[in-house]
C-alpha positions as CSV (number, residue, x, y, z in Angstrom):
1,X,105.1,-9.6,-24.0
2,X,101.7,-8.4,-25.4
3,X,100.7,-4.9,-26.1
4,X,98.0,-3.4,-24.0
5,X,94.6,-3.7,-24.6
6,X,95.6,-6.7,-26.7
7,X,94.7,-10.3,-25.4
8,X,97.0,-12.9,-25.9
9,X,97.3,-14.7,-29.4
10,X,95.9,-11.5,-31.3
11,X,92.4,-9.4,-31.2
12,X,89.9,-12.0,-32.3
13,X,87.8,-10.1,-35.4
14,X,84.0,-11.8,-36.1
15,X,82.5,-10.9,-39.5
16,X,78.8,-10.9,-38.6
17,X,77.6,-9.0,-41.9
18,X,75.1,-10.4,-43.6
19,X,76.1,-9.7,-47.4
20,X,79.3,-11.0,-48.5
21,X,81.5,-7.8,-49.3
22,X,83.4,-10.3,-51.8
23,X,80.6,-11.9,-53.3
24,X,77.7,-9.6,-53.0
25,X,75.7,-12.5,-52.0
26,X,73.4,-13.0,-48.5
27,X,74.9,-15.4,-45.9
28,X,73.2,-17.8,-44.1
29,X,72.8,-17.9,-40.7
30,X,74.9,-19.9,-38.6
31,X,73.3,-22.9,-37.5
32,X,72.6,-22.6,-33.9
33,X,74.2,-25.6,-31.5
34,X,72.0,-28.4,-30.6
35,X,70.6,-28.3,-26.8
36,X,72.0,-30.0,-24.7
37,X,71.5,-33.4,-22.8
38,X,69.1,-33.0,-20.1
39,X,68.4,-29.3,-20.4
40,X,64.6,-28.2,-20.8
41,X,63.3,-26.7,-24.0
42,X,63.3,-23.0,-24.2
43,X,60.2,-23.1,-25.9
44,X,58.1,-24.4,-22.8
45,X,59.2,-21.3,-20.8
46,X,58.9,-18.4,-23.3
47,X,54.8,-20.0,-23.4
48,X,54.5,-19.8,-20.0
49,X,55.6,-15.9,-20.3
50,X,53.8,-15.0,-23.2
51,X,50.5,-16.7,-21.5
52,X,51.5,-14.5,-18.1
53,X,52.1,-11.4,-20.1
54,X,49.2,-12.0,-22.0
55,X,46.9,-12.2,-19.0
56,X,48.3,-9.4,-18.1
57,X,47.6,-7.1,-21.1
58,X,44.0,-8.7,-21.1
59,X,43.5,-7.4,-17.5
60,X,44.8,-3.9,-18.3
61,X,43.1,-3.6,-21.5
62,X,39.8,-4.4,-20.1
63,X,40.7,-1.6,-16.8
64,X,41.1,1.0,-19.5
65,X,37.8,0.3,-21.2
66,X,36.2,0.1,-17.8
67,X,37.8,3.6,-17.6
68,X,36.7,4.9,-20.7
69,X,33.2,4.0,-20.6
70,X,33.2,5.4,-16.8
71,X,34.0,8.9,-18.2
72,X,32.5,8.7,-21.2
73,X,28.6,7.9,-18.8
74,X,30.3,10.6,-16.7
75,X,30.6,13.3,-19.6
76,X,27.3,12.5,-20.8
77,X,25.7,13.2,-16.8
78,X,27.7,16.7,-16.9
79,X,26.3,17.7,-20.1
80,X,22.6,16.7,-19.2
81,X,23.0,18.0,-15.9
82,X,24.6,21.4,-17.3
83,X,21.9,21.7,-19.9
84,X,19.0,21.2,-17.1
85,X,20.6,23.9,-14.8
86,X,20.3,26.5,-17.7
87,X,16.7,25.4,-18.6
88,X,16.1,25.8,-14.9
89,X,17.8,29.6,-14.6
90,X,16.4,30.8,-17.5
91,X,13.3,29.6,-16.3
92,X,13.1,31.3,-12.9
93,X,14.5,34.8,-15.1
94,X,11.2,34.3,-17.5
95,X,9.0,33.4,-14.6
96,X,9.7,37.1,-13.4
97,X,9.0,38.5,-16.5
98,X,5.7,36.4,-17.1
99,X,3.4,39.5,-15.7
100,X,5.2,42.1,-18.1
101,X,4.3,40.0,-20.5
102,X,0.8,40.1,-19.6
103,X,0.8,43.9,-19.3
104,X,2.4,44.0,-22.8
105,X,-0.3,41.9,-23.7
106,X,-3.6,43.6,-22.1
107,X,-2.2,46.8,-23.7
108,X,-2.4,44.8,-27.3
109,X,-5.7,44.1,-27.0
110,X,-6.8,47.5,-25.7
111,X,-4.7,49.5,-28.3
112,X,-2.7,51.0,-26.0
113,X,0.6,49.5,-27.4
114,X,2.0,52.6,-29.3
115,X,4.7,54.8,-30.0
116,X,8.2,53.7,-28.1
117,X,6.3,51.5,-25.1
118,X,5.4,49.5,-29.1
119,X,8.7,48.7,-29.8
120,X,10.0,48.0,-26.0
121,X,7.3,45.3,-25.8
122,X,7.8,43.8,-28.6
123,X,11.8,43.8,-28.1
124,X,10.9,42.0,-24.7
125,X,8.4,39.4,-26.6
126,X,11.6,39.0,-29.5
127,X,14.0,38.5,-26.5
128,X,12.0,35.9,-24.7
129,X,11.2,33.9,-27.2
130,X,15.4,33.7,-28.5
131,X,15.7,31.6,-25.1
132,X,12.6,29.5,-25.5
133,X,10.0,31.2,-24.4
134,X,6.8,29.3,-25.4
135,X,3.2,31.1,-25.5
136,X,0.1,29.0,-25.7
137,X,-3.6,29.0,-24.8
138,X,-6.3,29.5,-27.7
139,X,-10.0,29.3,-27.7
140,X,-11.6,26.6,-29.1
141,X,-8.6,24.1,-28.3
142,X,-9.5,21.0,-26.3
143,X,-9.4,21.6,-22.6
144,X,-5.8,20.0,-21.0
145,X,-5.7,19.9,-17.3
146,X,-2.0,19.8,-17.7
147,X,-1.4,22.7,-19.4
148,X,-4.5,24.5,-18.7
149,X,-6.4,26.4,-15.3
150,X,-9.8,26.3,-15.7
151,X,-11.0,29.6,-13.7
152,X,-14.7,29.7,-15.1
153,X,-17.1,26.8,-16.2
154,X,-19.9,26.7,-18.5
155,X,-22.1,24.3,-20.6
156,X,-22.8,24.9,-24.6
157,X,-24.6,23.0,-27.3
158,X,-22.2,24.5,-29.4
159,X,-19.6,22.0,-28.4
160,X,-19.0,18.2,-28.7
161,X,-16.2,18.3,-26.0
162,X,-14.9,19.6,-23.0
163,X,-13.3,23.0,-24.8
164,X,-11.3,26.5,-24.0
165,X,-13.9,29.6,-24.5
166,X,-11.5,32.3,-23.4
167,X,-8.0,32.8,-22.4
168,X,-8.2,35.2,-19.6
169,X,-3.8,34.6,-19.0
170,X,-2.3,32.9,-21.7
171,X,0.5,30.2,-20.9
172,X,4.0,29.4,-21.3
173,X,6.7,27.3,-21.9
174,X,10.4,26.3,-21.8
175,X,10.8,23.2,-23.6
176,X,8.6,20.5,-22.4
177,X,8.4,22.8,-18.8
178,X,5.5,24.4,-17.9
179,X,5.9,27.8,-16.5
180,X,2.7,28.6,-16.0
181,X,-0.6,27.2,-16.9
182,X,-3.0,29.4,-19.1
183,X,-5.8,30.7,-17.0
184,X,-8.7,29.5,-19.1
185,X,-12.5,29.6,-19.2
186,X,-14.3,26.0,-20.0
187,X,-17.3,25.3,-21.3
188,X,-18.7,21.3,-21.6
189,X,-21.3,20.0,-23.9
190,X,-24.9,20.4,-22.6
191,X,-25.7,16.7,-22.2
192,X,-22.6,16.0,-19.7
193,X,-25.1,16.6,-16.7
194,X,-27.7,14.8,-17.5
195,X,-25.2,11.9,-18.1
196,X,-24.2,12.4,-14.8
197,X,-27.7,12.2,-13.8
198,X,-29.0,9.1,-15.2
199,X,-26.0,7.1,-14.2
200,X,-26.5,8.1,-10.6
């Protein structure tokens, strides 16, 4: 009669350790048995997995770059489109400002700007230009129909080209945004009509 737990003819004990305890020395491994008659080649099968499961991490790799690059074009849309919405609100803010600006402006030029109404207006001008205000408009600069209203129009031998004589508003800016035009008198060299004239 065997003991329980014991399997007839003794526990069977496999040394599997790779250093000798008595020599100190490695083993070798044990040689593994020859295939058998007729059987198929392991090798041929773990291919044919290692080609599946390579397909298969070449199709997920290239979903997650498709991923990545989606949100990386869709990060760079949200920023542009966040940074064109502020241009656009504080543009509509300064818009509304625009003719306290003139007023600040007119009472420059007419010495009025004095005591405490001084230092509010230039406060305002400081403010204004922190987010981006732009002023421009000076005599004497080349007349732009995009960035300048001609309101009056003259003719000078003074001048070789079509040229600002007087800001009567100046303009401004946000960025490359016009917010309003400067209000501008022209004047044109002398000779332009004439021109006109003997062409016709």
């Amino acid at each position: 009669m065997t003991d329980r737990g014991e399997e007839p003819g003794g526990p069977v004990i496999r040394d599997r350790r790779r250093i000798d305890p008595e020599t100190g020395q490695v083993r070798e491994p044990a040689a593994t048995p020859a295939p058998e008659a007729g059987a198929e080649p392991e090798g041929g099968a773990d291919d044919e997995k290692l080609a599946a499961l390579q397909a298969q991490l070449d199709e997920r790799t290239q979903d997650l770059q498709r991923l990545q690059a989606e949100y990386s074009n869709y990060r760079k849309r949200v920023d542009r489109d966040k940074g064109a919405l502020r241009e656009i609100a504080v543009g509509s803010v300064l818009t509304e400002l625009l003719p306290i600006l003139d007023d600040v402006g007119r009472a420059r030029q007419h010495n009025e700007l004095t005591g405490g109404f001084k230092s509010v207006g230039e406060s305002l001008e400081a403010t204004v230009g922190k987010l981006g205000l732009q002023k421009f408009g000076e005599p004497g600069e080349p007349f732009d129909p995009n960035v300048h209203e001609a309101l009056l129009h003259s003719y000078s031998a003074d001048v070789t080209e079509t040229s600002v004589q007087t800001v009567l508003e100046p303009g401004y800016r946000i960025g490359d945004r016009v917010l309003r035009p400067a209000r501008v008198a022209v004047v044109e060299p002398e000779d332009a009509p004439a021109e006109s004239g003997d062409d016709e």
